[in-house]
C-alpha positions in Angstrom: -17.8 -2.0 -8.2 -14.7 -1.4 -6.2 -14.4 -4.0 -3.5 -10.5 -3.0 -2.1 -10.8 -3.0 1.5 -9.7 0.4 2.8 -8.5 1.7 6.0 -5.3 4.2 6.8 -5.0 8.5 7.0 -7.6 10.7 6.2 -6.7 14.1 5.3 -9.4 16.4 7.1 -13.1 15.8 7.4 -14.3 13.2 9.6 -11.7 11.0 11.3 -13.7 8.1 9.1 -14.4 10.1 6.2 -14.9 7.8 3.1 -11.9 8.5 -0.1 -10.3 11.3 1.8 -6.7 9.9 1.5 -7.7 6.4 3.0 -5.0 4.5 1.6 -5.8 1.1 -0.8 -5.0 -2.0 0.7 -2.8 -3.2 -2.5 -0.9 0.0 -2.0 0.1 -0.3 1.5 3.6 -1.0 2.3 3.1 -2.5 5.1 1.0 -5.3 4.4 3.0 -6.6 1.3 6.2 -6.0 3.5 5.4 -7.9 6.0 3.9 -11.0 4.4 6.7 -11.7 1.8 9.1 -14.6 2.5 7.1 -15.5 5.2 4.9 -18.4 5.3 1.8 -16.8 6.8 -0.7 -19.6 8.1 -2.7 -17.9 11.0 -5.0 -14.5 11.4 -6.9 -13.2 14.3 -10.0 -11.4 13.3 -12.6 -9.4 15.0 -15.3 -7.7 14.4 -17.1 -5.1 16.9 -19.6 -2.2 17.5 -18.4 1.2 18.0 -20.5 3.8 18.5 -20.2 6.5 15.7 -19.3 9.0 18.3 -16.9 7.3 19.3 -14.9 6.6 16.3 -12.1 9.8 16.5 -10.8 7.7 19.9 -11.5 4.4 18.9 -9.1 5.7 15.5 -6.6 6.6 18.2 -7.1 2.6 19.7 -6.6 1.4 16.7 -3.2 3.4 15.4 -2.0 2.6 19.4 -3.1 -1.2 19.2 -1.5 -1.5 15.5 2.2 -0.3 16.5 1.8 -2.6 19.8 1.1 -5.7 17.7 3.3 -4.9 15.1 6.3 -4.2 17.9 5.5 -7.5 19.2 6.0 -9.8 16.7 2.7 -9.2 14.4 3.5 -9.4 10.8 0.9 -6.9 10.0 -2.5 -5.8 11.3 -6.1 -3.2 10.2 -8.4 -2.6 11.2 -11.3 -1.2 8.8 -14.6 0.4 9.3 -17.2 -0.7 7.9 -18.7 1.1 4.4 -20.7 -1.6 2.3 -22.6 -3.3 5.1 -26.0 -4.3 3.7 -25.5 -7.2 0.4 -26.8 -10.8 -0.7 -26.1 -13.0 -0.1 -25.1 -13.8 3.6 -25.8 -12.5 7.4 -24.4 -8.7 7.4 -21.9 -7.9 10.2 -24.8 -5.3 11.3 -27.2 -7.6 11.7 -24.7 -10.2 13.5 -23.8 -7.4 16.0 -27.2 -6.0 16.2 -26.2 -2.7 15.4 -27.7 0.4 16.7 -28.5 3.4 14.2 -26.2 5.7 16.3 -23.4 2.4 15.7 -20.8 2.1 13.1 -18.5 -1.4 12.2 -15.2 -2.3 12.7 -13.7 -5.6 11.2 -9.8 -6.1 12.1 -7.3 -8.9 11.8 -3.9 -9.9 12.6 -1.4 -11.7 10.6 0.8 -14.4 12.2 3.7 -17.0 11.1 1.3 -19.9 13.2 -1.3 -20.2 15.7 2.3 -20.4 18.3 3.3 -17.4 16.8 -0.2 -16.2 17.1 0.2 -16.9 21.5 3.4 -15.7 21.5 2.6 -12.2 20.3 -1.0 -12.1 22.2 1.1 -12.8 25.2 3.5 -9.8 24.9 0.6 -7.8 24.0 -1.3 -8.7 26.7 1.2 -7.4 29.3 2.4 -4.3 27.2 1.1 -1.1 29.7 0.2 0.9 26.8 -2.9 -0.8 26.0 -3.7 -2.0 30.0 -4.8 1.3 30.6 -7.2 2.3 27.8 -10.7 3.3 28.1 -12.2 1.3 25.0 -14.4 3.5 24.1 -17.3 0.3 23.0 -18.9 -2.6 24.8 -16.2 -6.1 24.7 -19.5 -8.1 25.2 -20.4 -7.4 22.1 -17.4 -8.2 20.1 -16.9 -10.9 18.0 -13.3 -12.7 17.4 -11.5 -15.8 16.7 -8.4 -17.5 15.2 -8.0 -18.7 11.7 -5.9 -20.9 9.7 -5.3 -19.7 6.2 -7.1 -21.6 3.6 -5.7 -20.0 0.2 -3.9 -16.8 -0.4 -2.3 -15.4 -3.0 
């Protein structure tokens, strides 16, 4: 069973369209750029509802909210819909978020230096006009999010 979180371009088809070029985590530049040489000990993470017809803007969002982060400071951030939702052991997300049929998951994280770091970027994000004037296509009530220290990496 694959497991490799995967997120990136689909070519054609649906916006979310399962192995349609989605690009493998352990291949993406990005991610393994941005965390060598750096001692990476904090990441945001969030998970939310979106409905399922929502998901070609919320893909837009995302790309938009990615280069933002990154341009501020970010070492690297995804954000990842959901595919293998229902498993033992644990609470699934859909169950956490009490997702509707016509509702699809989106898990995302951000990867920071420290938790200052962390507020430092937030900050500049925060007043950066490009994402103040969004129509977030999903409820915020709903969402779920917090900071984390990293435990073990490798």
């Amino acid at each position: 069973m694959d497991t490799t979180a995967t997120y990136g371009s689909p070519a054609g088809g649906s916006p979310w369209s399962p192995n349609k070029g989605i690009r493998r985590a352990e291949n993406h530049p990005q991610v393994h750029l941005a965390t060598k040489g750096y001692n990476m000990s904090y990441v945001d993470g969030f998970v939310l509802p979106v409905p399922t017809k929502n998901l070609a803007k919320y893909r837009r969002i995302a790309r938009l909210a990615a280069k933002v982060w990154r341009e501020h400071g970010a070492l690297a951030y995804v954000e990842c819909l959901g595919d293998a939702m229902q498993g033992q052991p644990g609470h699934p997300f859909p169950k956490l978020l009490k997702l509707k049929p016509t509702e699809s998951v989106v898990f995302g994280w951000g990867l920071f230096k420290s938790r200052k770091h962390r507020d430092q970027v937030n900050a500049r994000v925060i007043k950066d006009k490009r994402l103040a004037k969004l129509d977030l296509p999903f409820d915020m009530k709903r969402m779920t999010y917090g900071g984390f220290k990293i435990l073990a990496e490798s």
